[in-house]
Residue frames relative to the residue before (quaternion, step in Angstrom):
aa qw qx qy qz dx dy dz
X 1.0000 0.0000 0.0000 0.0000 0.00 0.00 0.00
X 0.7591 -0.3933 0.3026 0.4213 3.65 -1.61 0.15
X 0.7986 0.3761 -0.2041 0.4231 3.70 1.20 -0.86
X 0.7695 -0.4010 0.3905 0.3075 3.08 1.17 0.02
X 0.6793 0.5203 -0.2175 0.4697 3.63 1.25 -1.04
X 0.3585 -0.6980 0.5820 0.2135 3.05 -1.77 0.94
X 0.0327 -0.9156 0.4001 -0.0214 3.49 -0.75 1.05
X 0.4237 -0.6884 0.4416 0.3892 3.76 -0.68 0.12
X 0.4287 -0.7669 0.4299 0.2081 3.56 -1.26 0.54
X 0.4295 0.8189 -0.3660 -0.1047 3.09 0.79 0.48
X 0.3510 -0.8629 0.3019 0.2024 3.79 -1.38 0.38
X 0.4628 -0.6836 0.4533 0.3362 3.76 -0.52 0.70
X 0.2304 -0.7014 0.6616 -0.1314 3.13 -1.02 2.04
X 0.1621 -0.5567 0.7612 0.2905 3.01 -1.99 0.23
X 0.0579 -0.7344 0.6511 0.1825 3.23 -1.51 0.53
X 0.4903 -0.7689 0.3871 0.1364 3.26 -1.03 1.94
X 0.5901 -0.4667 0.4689 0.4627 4.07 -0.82 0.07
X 0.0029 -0.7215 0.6646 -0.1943 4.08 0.43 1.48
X 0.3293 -0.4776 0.7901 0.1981 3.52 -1.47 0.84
X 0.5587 0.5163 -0.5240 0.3830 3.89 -0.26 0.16
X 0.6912 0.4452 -0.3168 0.4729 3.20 0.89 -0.81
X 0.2053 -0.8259 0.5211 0.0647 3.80 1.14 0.42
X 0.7970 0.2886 -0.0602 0.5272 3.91 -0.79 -0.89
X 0.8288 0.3021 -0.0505 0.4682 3.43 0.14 -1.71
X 0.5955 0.5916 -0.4842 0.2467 3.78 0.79 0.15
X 0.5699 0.6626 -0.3593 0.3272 3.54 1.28 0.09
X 0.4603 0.7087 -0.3033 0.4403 2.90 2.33 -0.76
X 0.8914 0.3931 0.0377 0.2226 2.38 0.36 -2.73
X 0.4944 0.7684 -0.2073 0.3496 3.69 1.71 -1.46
X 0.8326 -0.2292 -0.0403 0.5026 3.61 -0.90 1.58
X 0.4326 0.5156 -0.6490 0.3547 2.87 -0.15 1.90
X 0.4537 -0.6057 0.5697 0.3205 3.60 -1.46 -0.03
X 0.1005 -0.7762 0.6204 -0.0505 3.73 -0.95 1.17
X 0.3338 -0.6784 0.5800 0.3034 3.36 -1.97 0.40
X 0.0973 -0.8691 0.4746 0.0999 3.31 -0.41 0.84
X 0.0032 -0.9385 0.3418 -0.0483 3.46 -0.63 1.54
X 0.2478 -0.8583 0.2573 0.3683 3.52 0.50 0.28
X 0.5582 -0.6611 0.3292 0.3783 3.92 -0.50 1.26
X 0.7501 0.0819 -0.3018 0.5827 3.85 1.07 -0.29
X 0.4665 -0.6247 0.5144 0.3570 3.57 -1.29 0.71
X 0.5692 -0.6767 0.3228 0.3373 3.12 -0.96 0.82
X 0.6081 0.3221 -0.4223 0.5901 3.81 0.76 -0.90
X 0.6442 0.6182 -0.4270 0.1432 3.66 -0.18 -0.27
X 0.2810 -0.6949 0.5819 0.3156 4.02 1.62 -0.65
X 0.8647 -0.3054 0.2246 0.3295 3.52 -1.52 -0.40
X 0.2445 -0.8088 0.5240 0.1070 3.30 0.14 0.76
X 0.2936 -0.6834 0.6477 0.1650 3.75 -1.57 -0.38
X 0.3846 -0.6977 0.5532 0.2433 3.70 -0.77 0.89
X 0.7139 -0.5126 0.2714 0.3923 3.51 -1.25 0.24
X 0.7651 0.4812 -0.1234 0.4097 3.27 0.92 -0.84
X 0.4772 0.4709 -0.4685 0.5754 3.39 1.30 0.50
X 0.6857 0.3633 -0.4478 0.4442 3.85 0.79 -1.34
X 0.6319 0.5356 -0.4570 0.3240 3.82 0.36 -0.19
X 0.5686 0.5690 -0.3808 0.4560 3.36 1.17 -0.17
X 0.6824 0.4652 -0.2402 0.5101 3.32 1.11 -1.60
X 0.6313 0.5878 -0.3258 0.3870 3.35 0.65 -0.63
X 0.7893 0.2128 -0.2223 0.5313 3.84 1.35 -0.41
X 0.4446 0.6504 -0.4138 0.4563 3.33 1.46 0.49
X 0.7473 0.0697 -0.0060 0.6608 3.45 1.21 -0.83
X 0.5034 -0.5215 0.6539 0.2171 3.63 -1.27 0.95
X 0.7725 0.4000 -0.2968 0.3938 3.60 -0.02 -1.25
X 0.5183 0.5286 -0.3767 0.5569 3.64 0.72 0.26
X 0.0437 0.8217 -0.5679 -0.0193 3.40 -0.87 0.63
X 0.2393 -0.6456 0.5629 0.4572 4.03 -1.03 -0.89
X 0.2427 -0.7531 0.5465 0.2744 3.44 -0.89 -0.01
X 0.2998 -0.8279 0.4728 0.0337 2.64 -0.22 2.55
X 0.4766 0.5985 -0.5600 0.3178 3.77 0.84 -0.47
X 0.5971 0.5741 -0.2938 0.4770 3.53 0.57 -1.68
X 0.6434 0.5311 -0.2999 0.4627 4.20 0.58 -1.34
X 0.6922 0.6587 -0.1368 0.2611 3.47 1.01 -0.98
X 0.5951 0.5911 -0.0134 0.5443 2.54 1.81 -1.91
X 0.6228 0.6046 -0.2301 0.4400 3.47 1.18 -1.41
X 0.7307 0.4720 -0.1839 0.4577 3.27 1.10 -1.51
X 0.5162 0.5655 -0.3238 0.5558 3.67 1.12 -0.67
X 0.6328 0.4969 -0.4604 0.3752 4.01 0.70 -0.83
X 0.5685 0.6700 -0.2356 0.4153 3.22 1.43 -1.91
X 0.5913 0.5729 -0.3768 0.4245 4.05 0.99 -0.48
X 0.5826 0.7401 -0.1428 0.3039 2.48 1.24 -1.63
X 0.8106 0.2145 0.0433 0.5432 3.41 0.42 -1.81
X 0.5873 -0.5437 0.4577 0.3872 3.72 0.94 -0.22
X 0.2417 0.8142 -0.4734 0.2337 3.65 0.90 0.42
X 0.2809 0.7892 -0.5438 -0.0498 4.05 0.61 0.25
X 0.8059 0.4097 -0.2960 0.3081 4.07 0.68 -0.11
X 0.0621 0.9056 -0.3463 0.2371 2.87 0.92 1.80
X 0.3958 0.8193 -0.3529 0.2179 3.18 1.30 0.74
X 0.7496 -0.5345 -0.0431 0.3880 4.07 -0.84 0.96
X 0.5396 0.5795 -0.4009 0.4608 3.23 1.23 0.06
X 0.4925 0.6836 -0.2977 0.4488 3.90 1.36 0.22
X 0.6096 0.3895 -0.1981 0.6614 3.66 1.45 -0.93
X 0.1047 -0.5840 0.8020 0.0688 2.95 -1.99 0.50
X 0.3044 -0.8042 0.4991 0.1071 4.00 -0.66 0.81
X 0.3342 -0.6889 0.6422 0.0363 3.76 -0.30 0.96
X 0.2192 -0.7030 0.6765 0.0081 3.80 -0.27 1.50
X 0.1233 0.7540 -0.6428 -0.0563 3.64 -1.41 0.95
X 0.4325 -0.7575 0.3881 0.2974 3.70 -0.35 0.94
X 0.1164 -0.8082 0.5746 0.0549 3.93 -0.62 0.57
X 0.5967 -0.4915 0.3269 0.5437 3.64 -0.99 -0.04
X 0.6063 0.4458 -0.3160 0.5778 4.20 0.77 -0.60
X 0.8203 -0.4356 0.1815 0.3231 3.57 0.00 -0.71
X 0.6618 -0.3868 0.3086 0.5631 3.76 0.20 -0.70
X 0.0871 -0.7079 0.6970 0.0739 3.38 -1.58 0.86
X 0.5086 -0.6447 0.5680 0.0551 3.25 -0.96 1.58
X 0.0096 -0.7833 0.6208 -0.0309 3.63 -0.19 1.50
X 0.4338 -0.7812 0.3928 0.2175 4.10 -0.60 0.89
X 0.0638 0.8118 -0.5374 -0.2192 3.80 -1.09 0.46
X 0.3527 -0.7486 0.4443 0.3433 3.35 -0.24 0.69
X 0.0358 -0.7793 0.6164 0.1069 4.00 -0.81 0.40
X 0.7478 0.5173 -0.1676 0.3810 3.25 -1.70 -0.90
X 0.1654 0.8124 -0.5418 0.1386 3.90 1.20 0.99
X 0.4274 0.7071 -0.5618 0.0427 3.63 0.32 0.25
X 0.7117 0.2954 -0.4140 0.4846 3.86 0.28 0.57
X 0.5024 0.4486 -0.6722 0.3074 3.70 -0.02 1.12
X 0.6797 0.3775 -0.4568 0.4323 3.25 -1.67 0.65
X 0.1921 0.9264 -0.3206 0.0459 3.38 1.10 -0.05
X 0.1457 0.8154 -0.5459 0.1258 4.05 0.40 0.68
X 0.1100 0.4953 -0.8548 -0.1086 2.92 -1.72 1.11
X 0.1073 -0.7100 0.6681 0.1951 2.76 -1.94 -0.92
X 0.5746 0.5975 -0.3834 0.4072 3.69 -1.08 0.07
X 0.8107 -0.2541 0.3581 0.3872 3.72 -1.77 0.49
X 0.7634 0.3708 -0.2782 0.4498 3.87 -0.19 -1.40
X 0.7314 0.5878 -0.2472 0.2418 3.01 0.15 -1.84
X 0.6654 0.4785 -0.2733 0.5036 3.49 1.25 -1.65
X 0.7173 0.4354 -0.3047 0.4507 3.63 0.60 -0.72
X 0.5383 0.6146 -0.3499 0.4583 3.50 1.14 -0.26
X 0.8420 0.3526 -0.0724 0.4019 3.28 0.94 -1.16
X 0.5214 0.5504 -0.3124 0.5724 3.16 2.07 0.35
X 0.2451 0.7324 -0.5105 0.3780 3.93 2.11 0.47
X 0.4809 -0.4520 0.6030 0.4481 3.13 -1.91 -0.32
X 0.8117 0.3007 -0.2121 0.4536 3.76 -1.14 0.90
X 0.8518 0.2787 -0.3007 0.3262 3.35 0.90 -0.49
X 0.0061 -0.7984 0.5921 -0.1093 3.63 1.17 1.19
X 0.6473 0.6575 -0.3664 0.1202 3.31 0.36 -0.61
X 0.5585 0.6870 -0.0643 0.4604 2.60 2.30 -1.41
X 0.4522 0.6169 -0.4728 0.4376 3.81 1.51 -0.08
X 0.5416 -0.6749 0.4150 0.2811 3.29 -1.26 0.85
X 0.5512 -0.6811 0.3118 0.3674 3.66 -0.79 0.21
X 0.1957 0.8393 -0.4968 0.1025 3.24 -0.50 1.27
X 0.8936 0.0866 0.1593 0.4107 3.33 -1.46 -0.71
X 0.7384 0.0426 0.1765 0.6495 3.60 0.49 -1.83
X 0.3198 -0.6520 0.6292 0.2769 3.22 -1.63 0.39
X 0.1485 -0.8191 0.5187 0.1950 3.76 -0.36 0.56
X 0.8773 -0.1819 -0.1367 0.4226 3.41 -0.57 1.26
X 0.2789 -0.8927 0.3490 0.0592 2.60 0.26 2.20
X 0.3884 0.7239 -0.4041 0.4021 3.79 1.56 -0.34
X 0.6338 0.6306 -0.1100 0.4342 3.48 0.80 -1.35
X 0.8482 0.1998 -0.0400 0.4889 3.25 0.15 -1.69
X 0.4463 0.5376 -0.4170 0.5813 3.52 1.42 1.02
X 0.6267 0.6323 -0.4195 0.1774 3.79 0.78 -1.16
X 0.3514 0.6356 -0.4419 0.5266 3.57 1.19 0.29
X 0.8508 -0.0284 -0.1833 0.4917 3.68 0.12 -1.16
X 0.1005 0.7519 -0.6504 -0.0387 3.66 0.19 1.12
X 0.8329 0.4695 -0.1976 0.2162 3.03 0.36 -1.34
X 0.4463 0.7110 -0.2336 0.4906 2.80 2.11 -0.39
X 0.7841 0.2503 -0.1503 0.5477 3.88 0.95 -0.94
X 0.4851 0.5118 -0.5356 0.4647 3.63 1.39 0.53
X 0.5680 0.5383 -0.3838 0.4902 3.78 1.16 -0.69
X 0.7180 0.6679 -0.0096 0.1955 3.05 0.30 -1.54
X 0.7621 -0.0340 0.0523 0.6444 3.16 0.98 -1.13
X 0.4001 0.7907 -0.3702 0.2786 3.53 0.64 1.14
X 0.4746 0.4910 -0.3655 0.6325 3.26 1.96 1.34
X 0.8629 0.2707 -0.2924 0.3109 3.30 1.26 0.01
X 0.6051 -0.6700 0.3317 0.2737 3.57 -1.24 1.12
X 0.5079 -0.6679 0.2774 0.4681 3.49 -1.18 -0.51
X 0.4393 0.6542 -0.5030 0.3550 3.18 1.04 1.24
X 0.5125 0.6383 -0.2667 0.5087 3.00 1.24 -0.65
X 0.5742 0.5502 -0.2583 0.5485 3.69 0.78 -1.17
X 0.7250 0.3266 -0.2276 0.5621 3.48 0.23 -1.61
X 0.5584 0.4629 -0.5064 0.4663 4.35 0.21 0.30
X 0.7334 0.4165 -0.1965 0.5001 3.65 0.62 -0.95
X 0.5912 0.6009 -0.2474 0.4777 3.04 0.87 -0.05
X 0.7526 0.3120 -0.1496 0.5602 3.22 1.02 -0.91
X 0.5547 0.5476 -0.4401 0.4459 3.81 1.36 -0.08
X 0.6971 0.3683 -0.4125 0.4563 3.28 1.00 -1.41
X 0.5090 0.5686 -0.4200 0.4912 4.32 0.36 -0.15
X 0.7574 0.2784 -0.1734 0.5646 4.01 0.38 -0.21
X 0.8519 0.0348 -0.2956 0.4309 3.40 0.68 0.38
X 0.4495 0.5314 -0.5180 0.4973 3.20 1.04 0.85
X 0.0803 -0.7521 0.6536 -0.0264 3.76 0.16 1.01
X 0.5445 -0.4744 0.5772 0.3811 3.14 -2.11 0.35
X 0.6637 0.4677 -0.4517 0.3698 3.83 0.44 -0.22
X 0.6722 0.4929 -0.3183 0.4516 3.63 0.85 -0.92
X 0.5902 0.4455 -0.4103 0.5338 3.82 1.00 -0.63
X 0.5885 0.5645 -0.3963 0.4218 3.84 0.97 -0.36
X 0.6838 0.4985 -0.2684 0.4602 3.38 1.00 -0.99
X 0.5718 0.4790 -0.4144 0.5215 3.75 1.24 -0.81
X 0.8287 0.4091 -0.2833 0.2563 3.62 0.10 -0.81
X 0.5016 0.4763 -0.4678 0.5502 3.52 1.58 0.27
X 0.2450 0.7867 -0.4442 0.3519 3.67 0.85 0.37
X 0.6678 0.5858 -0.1320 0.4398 3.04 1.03 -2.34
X 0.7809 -0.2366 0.4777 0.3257 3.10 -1.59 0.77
X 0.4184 -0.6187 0.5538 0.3680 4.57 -0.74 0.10
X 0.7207 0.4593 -0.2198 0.4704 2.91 0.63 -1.64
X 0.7258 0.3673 -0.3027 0.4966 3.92 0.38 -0.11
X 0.5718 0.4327 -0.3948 0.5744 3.92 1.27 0.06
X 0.7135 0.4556 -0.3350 0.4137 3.60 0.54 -0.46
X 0.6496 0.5820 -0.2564 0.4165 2.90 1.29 -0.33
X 0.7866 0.0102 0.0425 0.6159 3.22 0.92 -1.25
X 0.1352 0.8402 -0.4917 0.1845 3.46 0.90 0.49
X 0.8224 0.3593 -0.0731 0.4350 3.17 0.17 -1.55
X 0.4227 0.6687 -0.2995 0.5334 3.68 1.56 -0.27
X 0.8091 0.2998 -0.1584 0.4799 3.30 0.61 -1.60
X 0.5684 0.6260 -0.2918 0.4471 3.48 0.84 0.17
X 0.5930 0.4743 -0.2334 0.6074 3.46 0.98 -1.39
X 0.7646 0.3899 -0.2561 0.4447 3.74 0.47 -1.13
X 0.6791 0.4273 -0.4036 0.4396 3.99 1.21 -0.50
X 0.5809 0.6573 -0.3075 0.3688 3.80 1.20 -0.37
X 0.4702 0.6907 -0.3355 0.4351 3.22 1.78 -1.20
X 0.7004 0.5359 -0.1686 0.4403 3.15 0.45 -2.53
X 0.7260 0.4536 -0.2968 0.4232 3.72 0.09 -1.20
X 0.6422 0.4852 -0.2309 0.5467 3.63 1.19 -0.51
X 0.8336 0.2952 -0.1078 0.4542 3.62 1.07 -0.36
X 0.1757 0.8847 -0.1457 0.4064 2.71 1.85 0.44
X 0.6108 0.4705 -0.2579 0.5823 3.41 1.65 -0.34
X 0.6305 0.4852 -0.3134 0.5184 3.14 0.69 -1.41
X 0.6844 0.5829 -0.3370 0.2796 3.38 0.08 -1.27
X 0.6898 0.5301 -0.1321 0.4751 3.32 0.54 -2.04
X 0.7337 0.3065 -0.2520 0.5516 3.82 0.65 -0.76
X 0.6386 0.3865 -0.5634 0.3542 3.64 0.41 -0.28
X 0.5131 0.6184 -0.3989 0.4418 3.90 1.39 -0.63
């Protein structure tokens, strides 16, 4: 991809009322699913979060590569990503001469693009804790909040890097997240869901990617 990140593919299915699905078809039968695959394919065997945290205090010479963690998390601004917490990553192990760096994939997108609307919801999402619940737009309003999902995740995580660093990633994911390439991601979509909200999700990812300093440093 444009940033650099390793990622899963996953794709929105319908699954139809199949006798195959025997036991599980009362569950599973005429609905709409994300369907993702537990290893990315270019990626080989991965690691879950909680083994690299083990490996990661078993041996110093092991690391993650939080820049790459950073970048990932800056996408997650991007698209409205707020429930990014350690069961969300899968870790791509790469041997070096000292030991292994721990490259991130984010998976399991099911809260970006996020939209409520109405009476409850706004007052719901003006609680303590539940920033997260604001609909996706323009600005994130209190970006503390609509992160508390991945605190603990970016206190582990990104805790080697300064605010230069921050301000470097920042400026990559802002230069190559163009208004044409976010065009090209969203003809991806389903037609009938780009024609719909296409141009919505654009106007509202260009904002973010434009605000994107402020944001990222006030976090």
């Amino acid at each position: 991809t444009a940033l650099e990140i390793p990622h899963a593919n996953p794709q929105i299915v319908y699954v139809g009322d199949d006798p195959g699905l025997m036991e599980s078809r009362k569950d599973f039968a005429n609905a709409v699913y994300l369907f993702e695959e537990r290893e990315p394919l270019q990626a080989g065997d991965t690691d879950n979060t909680d083994k690299v945290q083990r490996k990661l205090q078993e041996d110093h010479d092991d690391v993650a590569d939080q820049r790459l963690v950073l970048r990932a998390r800056f996408l997650d601004f991007v698209i409205g990503d707020w429930d990014r917490h350690e069961d969300n990553w899968r870790w791509l192990p790469e041997k070096t001469k000292d030991g292994k760096i721990y490259h991130p994939i984010p998976r399991d997108r099911d809260k970006v693009f996020y939209k409520t609307s109405g009476v409850f919801p706004w007052i719901l999402s003006h609680q303590w804790l539940k920033s997260n619940l604001q609909p996706f737009g323009e600005e994130i309003r209190d970006i503390k909040g609509w992160n508390y999902n991945a605190r603990v995740f970016d206190r582990y995580f990104l805790n080697s890097l300064n605010e230069q660093d921050w301000r470097e990633e920042i400026d990559i994911v802002q230069q190559r997240l163009t208004p044409d390439l976010l065009r090209q991601a969203l003809n991806q979509m389903p037609p009938e869901i780009n024609a719909l909200s296409g141009e919505e999700l654009l106007r509202v990812m260009k904002s973010r990617i434009s605000d994107l300093q402020q944001t990222a440093l006030d976090y």
